[in-house]
C-alpha positions as CSV (number, residue, x, y, z in Angstrom):
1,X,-5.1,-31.5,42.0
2,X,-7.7,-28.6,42.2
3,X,-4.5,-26.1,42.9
4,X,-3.0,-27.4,39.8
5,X,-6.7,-27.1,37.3
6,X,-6.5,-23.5,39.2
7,X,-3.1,-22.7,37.9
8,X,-3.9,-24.3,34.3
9,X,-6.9,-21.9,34.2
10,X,-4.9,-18.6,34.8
11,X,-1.9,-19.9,32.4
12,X,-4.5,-20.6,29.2
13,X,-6.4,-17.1,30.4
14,X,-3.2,-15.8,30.5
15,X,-2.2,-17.1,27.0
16,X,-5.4,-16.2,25.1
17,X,-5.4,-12.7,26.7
18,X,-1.9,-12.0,25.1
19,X,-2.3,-14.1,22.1
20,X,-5.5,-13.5,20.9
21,X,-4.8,-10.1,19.9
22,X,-6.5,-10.1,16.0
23,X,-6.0,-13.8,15.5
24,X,-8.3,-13.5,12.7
25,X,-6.3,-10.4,11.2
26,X,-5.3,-9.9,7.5
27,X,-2.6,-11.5,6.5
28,X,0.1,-11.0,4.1
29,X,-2.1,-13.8,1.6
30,X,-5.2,-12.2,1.6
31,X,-3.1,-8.8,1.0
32,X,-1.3,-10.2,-1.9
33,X,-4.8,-10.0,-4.1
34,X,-5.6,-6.3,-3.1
35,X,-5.4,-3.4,-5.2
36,X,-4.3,-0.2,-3.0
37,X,-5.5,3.3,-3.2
38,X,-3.7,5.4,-1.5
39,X,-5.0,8.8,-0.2
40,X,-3.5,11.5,1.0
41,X,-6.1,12.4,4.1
42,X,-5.9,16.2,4.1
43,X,-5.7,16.6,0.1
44,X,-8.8,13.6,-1.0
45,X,-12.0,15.1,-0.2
46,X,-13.4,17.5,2.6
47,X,-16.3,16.5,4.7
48,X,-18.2,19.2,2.9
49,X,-18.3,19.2,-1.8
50,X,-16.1,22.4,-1.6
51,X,-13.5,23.3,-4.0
52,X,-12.2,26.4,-2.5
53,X,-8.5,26.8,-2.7
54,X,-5.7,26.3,-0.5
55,X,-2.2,27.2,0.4
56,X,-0.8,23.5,-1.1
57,X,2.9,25.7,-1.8
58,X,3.4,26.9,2.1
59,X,1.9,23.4,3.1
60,X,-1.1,24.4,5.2
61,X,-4.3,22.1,5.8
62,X,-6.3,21.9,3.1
63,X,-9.5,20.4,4.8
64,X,-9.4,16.3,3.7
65,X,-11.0,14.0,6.5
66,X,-12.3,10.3,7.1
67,X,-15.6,11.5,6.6
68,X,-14.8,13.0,3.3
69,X,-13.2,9.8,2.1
70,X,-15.8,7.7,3.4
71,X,-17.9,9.7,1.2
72,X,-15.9,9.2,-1.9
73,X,-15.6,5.0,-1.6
74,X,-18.2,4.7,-4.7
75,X,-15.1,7.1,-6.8
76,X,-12.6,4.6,-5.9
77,X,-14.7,1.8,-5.7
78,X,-15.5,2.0,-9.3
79,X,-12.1,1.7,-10.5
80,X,-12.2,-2.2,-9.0
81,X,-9.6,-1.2,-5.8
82,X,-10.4,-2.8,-3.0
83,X,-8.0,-1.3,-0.1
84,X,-7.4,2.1,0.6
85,X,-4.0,3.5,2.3
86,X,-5.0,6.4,4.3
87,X,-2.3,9.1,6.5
88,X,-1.4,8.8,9.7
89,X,-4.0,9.6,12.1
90,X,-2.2,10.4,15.6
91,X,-2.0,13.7,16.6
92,X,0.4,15.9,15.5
93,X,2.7,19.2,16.2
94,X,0.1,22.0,16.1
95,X,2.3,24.7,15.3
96,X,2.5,26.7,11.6
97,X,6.3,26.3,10.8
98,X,8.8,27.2,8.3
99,X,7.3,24.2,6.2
100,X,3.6,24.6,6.9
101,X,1.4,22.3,8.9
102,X,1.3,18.6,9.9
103,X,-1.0,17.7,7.2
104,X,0.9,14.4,5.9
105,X,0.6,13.1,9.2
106,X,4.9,12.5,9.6
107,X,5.3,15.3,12.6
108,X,3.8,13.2,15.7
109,X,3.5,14.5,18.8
110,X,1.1,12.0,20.6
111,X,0.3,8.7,19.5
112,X,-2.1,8.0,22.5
113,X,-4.6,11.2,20.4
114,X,-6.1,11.6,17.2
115,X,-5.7,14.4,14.2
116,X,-8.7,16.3,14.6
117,X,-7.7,18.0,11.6
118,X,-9.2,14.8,9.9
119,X,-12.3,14.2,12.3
120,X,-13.3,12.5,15.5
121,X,-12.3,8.9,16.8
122,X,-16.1,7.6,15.5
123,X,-15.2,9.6,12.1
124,X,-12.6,6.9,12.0
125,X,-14.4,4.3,13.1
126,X,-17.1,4.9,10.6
127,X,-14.9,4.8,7.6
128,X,-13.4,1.6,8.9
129,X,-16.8,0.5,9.0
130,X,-18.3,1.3,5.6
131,X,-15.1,-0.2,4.3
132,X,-15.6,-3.5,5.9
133,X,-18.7,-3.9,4.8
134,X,-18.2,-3.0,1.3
135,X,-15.2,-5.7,1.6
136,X,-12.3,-3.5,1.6
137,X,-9.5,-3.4,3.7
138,X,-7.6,-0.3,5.2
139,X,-3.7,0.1,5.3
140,X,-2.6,2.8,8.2
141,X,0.3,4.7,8.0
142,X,2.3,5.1,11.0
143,X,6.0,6.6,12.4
144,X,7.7,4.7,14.6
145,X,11.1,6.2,13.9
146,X,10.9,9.7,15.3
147,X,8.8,12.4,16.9
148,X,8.0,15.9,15.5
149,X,9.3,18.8,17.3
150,X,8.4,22.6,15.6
151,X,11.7,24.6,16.4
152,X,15.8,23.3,16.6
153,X,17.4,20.0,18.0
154,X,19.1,21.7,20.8
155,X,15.6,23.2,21.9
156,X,13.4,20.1,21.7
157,X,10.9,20.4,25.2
158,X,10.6,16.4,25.0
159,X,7.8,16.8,27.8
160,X,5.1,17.5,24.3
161,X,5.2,13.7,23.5
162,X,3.4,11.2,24.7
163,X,3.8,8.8,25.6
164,X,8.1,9.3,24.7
165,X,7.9,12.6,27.5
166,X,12.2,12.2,28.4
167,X,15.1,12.5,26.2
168,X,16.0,9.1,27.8
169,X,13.8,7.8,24.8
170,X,16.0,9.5,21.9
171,X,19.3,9.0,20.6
172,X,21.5,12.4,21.2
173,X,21.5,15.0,18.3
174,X,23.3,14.5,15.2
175,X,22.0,15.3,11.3
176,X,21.6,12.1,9.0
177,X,23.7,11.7,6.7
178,X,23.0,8.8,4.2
179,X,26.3,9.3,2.6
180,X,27.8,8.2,5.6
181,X,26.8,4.5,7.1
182,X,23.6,2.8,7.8
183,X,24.4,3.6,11.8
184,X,23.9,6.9,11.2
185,X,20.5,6.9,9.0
186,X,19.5,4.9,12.4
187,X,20.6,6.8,15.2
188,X,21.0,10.3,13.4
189,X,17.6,12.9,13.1
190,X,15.9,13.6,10.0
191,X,14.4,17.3,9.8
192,X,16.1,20.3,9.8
193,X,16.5,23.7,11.9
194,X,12.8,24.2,11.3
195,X,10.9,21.2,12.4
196,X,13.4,18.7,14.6
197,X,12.3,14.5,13.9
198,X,13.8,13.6,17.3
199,X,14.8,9.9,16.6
200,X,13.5,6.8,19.2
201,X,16.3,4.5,20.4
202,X,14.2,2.0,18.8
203,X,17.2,-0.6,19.8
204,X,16.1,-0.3,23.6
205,X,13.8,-2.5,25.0
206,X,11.6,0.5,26.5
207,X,11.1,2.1,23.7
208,X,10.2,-1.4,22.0
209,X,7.6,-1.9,24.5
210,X,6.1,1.3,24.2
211,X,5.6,1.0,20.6
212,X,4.6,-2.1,20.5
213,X,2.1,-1.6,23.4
214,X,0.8,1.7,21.3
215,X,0.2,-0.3,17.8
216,X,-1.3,-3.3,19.6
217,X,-3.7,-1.0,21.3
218,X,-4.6,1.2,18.2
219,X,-5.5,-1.7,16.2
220,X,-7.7,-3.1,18.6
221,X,-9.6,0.3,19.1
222,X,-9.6,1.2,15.3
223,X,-9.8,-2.4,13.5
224,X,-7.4,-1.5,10.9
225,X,-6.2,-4.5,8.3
226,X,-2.5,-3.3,7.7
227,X,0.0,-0.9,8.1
228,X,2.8,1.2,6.2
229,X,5.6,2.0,8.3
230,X,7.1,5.1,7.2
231,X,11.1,5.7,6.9
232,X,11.3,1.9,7.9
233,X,14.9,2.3,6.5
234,X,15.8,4.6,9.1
235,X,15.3,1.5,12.0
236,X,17.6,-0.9,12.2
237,X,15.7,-4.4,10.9
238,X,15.9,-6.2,14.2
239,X,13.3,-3.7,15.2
240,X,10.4,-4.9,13.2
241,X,9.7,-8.8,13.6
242,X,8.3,-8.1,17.4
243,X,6.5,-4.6,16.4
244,X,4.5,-6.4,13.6
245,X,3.8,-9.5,15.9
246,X,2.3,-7.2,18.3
247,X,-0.1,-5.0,15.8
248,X,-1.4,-8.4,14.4
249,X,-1.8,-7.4,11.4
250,X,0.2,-7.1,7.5
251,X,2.8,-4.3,7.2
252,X,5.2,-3.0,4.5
253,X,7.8,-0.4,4.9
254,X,8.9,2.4,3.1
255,X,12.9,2.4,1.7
256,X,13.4,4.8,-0.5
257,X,16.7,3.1,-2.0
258,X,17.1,1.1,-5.2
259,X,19.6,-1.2,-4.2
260,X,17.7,-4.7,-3.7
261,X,20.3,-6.2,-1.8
262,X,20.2,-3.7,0.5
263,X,16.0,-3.1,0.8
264,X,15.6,-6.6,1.2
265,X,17.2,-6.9,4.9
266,X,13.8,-4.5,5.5
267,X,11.3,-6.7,3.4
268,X,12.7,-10.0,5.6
269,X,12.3,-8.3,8.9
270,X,8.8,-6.3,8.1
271,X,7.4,-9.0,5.6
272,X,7.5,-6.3,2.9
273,X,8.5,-3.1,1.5
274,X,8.0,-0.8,-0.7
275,X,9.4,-1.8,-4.3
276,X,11.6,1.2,-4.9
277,X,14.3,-1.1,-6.9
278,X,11.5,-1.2,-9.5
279,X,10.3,2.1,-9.4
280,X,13.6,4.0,-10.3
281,X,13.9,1.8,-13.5
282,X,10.5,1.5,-14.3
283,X,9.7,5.6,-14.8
284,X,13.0,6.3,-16.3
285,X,11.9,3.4,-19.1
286,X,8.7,5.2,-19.5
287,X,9.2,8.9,-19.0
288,X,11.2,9.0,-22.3
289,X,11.0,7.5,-25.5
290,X,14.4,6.5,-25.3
291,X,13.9,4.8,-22.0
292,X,16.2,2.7,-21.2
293,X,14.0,-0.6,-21.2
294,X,17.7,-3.2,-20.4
295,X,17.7,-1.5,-17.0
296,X,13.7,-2.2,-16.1
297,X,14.0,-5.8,-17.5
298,X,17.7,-6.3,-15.4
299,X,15.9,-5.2,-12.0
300,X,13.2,-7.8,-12.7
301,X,15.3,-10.3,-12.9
302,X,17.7,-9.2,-9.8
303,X,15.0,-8.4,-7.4
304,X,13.9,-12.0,-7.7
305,X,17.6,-13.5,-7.1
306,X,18.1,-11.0,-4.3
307,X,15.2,-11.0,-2.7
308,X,13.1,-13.7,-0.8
309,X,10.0,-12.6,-2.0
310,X,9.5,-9.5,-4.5
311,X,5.9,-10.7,-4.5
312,X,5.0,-9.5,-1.4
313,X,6.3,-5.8,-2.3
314,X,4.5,-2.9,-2.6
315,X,4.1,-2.3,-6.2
316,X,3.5,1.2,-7.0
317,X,4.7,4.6,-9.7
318,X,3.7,7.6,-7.8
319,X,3.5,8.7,-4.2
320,X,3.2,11.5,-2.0
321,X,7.3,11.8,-2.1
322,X,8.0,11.3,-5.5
323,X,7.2,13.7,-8.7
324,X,4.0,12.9,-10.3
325,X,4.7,10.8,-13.6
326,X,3.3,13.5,-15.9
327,X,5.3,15.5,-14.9
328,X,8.2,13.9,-16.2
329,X,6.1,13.4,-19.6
330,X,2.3,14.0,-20.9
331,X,3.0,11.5,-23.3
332,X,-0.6,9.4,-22.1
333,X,0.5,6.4,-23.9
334,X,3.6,6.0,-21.9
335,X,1.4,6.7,-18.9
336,X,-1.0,4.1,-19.7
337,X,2.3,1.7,-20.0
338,X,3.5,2.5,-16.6
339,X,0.2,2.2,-14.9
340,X,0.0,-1.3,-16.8
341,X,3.1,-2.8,-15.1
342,X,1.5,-1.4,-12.0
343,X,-1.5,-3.2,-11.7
344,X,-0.3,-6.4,-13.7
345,X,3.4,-6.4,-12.4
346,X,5.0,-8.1,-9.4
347,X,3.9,-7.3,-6.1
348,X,0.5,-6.1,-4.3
349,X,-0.4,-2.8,-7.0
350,X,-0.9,0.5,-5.3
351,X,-2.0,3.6,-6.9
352,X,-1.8,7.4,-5.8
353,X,-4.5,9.9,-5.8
354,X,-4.7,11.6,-8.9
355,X,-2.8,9.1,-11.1
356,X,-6.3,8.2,-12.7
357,X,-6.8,11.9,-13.2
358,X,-3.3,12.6,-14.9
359,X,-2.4,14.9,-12.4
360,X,1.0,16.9,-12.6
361,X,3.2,17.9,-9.5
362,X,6.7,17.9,-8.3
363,X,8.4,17.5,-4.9
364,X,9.4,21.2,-4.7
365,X,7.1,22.8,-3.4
366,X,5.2,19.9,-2.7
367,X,2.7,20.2,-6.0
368,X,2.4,16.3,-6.4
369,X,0.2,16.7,-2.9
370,X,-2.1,18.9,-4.4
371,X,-6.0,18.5,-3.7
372,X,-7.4,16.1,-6.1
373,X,-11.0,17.9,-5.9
374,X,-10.1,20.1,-8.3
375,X,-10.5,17.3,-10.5
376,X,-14.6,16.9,-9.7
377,X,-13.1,13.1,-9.1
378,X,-14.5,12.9,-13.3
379,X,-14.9,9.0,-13.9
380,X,-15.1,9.4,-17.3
381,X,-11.3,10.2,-18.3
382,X,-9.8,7.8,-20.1
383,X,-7.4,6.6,-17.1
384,X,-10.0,5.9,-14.7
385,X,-11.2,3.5,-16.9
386,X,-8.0,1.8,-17.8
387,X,-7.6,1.3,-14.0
388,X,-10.6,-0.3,-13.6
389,X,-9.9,-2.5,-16.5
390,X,-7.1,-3.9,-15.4
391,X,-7.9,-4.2,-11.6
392,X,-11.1,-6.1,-12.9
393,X,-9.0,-8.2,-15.0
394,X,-6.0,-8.9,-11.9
395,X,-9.2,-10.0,-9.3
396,X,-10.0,-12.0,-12.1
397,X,-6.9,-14.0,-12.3
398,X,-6.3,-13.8,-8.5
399,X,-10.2,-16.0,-8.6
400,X,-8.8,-18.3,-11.2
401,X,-6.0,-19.1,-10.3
402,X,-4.6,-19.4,-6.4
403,X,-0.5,-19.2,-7.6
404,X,-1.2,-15.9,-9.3
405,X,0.4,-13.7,-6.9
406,X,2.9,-15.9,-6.0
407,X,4.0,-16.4,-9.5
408,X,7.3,-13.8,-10.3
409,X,7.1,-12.7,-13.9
410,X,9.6,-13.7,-16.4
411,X,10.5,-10.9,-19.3
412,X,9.7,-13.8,-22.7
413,X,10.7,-11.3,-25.3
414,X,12.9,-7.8,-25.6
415,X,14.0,-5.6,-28.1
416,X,15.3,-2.0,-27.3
417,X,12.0,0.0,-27.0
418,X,9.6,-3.3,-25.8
419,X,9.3,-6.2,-23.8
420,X,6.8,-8.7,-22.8
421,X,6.4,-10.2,-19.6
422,X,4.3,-13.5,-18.6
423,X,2.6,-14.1,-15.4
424,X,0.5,-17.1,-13.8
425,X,1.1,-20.8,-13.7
426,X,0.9,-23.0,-16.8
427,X,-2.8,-22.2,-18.4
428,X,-3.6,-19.4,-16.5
429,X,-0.4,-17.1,-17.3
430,X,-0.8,-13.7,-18.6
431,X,1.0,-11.8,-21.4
432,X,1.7,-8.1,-21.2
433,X,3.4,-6.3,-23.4
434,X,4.5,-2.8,-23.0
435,X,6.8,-0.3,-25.5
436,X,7.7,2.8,-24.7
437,X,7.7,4.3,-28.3
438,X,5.5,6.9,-26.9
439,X,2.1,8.0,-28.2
440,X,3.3,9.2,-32.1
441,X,4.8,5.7,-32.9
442,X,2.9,3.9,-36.1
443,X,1.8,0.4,-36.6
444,X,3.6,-2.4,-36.1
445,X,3.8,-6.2,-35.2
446,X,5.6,-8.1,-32.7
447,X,6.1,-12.0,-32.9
448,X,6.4,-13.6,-29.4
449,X,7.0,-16.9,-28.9
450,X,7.9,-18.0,-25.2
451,X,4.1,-17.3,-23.9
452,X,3.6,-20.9,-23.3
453,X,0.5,-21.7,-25.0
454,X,-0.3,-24.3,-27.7
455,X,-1.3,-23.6,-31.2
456,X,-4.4,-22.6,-32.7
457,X,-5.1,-21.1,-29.0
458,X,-8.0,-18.1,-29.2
459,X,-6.3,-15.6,-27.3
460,X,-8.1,-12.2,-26.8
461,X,-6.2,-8.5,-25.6
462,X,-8.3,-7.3,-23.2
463,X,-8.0,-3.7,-23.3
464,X,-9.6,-3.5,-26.7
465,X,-10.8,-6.8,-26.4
466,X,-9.4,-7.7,-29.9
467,X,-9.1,-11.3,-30.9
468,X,-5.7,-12.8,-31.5
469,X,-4.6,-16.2,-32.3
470,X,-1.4,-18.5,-31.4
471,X,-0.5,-19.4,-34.7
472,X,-0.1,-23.3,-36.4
473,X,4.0,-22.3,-35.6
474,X,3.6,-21.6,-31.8
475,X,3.9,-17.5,-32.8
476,X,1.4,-14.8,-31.1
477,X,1.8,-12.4,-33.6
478,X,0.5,-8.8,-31.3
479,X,-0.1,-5.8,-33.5
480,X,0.8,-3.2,-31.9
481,X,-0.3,0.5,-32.4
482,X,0.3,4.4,-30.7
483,X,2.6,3.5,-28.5
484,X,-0.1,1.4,-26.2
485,X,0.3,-1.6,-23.9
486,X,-1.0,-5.0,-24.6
487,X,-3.2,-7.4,-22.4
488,X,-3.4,-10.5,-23.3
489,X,-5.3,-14.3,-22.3
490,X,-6.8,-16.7,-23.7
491,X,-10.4,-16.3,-24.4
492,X,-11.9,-18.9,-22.2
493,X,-10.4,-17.8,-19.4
494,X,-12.4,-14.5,-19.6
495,X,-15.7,-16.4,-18.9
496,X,-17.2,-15.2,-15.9
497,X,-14.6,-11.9,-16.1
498,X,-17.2,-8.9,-17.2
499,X,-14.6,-8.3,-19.4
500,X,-14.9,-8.1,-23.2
501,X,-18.5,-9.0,-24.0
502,X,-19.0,-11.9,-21.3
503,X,-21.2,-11.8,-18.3
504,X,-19.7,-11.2,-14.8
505,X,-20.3,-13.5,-12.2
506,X,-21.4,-12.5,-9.2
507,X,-18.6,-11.7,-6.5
508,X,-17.8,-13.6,-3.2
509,X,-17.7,-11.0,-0.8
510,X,-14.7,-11.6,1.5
511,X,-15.3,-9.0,4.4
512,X,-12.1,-7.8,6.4
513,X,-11.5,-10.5,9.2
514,X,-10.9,-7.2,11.0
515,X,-14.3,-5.7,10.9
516,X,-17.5,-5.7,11.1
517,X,-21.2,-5.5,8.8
518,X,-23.7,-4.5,11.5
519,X,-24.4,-1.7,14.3
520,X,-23.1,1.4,14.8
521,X,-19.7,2.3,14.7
522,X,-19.5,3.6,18.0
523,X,-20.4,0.3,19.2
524,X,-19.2,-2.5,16.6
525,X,-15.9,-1.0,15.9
526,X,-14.7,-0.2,18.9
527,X,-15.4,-3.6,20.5
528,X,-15.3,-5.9,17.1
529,X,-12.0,-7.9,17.5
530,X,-11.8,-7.4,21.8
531,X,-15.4,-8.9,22.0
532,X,-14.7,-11.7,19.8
533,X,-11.7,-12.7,22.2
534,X,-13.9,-12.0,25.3
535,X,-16.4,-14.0,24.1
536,X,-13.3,-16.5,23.3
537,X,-12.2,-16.5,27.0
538,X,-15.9,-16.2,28.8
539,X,-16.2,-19.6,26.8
540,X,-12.9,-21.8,27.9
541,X,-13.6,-20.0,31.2
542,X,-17.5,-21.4,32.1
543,X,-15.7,-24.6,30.7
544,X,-12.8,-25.2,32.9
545,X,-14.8,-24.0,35.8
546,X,-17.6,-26.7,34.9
547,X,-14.3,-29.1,35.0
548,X,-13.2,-28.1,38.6
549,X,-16.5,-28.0,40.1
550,X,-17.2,-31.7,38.9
């Protein structure tokens, strides 16, 4: 009997040691009413105010870091966001190359080290820290599909990476080619001549363990609340359901393909992607006043048919690999429509640095990655402020009702240069309305009838908090003027908002399951989640030994 309560004790030890890595982590739920800010490390803000210039067209460091982000959370903080999506922060290829420097973070060299480019491992822990206990969560980004060599395939010195020091752990040389099949965007290397991406044989179980044994370990020494898996396409999907299990925490994956049939595979295997289907459609409706609006309204409809879940997406119009929206157009109207869909659309809403700001930039030479100091981070452009307006507005609707996120948006009206889009169960939904007839377009009215609310209903738009009225025939008649979107709920639902005139309630702090709101980083951090689960253990322990000394 005692031999048996002795082999019970090691089994349940056993199980909470492996299980109980960040039981209590963020989940894809409590990501789902999260607004995302994502920030380029070396291009947000230096340790330092300093707005010397750097070399952004040869790609060289620019001097971003943790600290200088941690002292920048009131800038993004004001806007209502209430995650932040930082770089990667292993350590990367230290050589200058043909393309510049490592600054995005994609060009890893050991996964076991930190950029010190970007600070120290208590810099880190520090950000995490002030996050957590203003209530916000961080979103890592991380590579698990290649390592970064500075030189040619052939001449790769595989001994550089850690802990993947053999070319046992990658598949042999041959260039991607996406025009090809999907086999060879998984076992073919990305790069170039210039800067090799040696690519993991992610398929075999070493390499699995490896990885998995490297993420589970990070977020339990930086207690991180979700990750964003860069070139997730590039991995074959059976890869992912065991890798996310072992960090413990949210992730979403970048595919950078329209196709929804074929980005879904990813989003079932990850839990979520990037929504790229949407983005293709969305900015060519809005970068032109003859936009083609069918398309946008089409992809709404198909994501939700072919795809489990578009909910859970990454919603977003602008990144670090894409051309900056004003780019395309300065039309500021049209801006203010895309950024609308953003933060009101399907899907968890992330924004880039600089889209507050209007910044321009293109992918050649790498423009859209430029500092956005030069800016002074002004929270008085008109942007910023209709960021924070409709990020208030989303918590708002997240609080009120528990569906919201979970509801997919049906388009209720169309004509060739509009549509309107309603959002939210029965008494809480929300109408938006967005045109993209640009900036110069006159006065006009639009009659929509499919919102779903009775008659004589106060209704109020919330970005210039005018008061409409359903109508004694069911009609919400919107008037519509310079090309700008529409907002709309009805007016008691506001109550409590901040919004319009009424009085904000005060808000339920949530802190990050992941971290912590007291001591110092060095200490509380590092030790948050693994102390909870020793503390966990040391309890069943004293109790089952309690049991066998009886």
């Amino acid at each position: 009997m005692l031999h048996s309560w002795h082999s019970l004790c090691i089994a349940i030890v056993t199980i909470l040691i492996i299980t109980g890595h960040h039981t209590d982590a963020a989940t894809l739920d409590d990501w789902r009413g999260r607004t995302i800010y994502q920030v380029l490390t070396d291009r947000f803000a230096r340790t330092k105010d300093s707005n010397a210039d750097c070399d952004v067209v040869h790609g060289m460091y620019c001097g971003g870091s943790w600290k200088g982000i941690e002292r920048k959370l009131d800038y993004i903080q004001g806007m209502n966001f209430d995650a932040i999506w930082i770089s990667p922060v292993v350590a990367q290829l230290p050589q200058t190359t043909g393309w510049g420097e490592a600054y995005t973070g994609y060009w890893a060299q050991d996964l076991y080290a930190l950029n010190d480019n970007f600070g120290t491992s208590n810099d880190l822990k520090s950000l995490i820290k002030a996050m957590h206990d203003r209530g916000m969560y961080l979103m890592l980004d991380i590579v698990v599909n290649h390592m970064g060599y500075a030189g040619e395939p052939e001449d790769v010195d595989y001994s550089v990476f850690d802990p993947f020091d053999d070319s046992k752990y990658f598949h042999s040389y041959c260039a991607v080619n996406a025009d090809t099949n999907q086999t060879n965007v998984e076992t073919c290397w990305l790069g170039d001549d210039i800067v090799a991406l040696a690519d993991l044989r992610t398929e075999d179980e070493e390499v699995q363990e490896l990885l998995g044994n490297w993420i589970r370990g990070l977020v339990d020494e930086y207690p991180i609340d979700g990750l964003r898996i860069d070139t997730a396409v590039n991995v074959e999907p059976s890869f992912y359901p065991e890798f996310v299990k072992a960090a413990g925490v949210f992730a979403t994956g970048e595919t950078m393909d329209g196709d929804n049939s074929f980005v879904c595979k990813w989003a079932d295997a990850i839990g979520s992607v990037l929504n790229y289907p949407i983005y293709y459609p969305l900015t060519r409706a809005f970068s032109s006043t003859q936009g083609n609006i069918n398309d946008l309204t089409m992809t709404i409809n198909t994501n939700a048919i072919n795809c489990n879940d578009p909910t859970a997406f990454g919603l977003f119009t602008e990144n670090h690999d894409v051309e900056r929206f004003p780019s395309m157009t300065n039309d500021t109207a049209l801006a203010k429509n895309l950024l609308t869909f953003n933060i009101m659309g399907d899907g968890i809403p992330i924004i880039y640095q600089g889209q507050e700001q209007h910044m321009a930039g293109v992918t050649s030479p790498w423009t859209n990655r430029s500092p956005i100091w030069t800016s002074d981070y002004d929270e008085d452009v008109d942007l910023y402020k209709h960021l924070a307006t409709l990020i208030k507005l989303r918590k708002h609707m997240v609080a009120k009702d528990e569906k919201y996120t979970r509801q997919t948006s049906s388009v209720i009206y169309q004509d060739y240069h509009s549509f309107a889009m309603r959002k939210g169960t029965d008494g809480h939904q929300v109408i938006t309305l967005f045109t993209n007839n640009g900036e110069s377009s006159g006065k006009y009215k639009l009659d929509i009838r499919r919102h779903g609310y009775d008659e004589d209903t106060p209704m109020t738009e919330v970005l210039t908090c005018e008061d409409l009225k359903v109508d004694d025939k069911g009609t919400l008649v919107v008037p519509m003027d310079k090309g700008l979107p529409k907002v709309i709920v009805p007016k008691r639902l506001l109550e409590g908002s901040g919004l319009c005139g009424t009085k904000e309630h005060a808000p339920i702090r949530n802190p990050p399951p992941t971290g912590t709101s007291d001591s110092d980083p060095e200490a509380s951090e590092t030790g948050s989640a693994s102390e909870r689960r020793i503390d966990l253990i040391s309890a069943i322990l004293a109790t089952l030994l309690s049991i066998l000394l009886v």
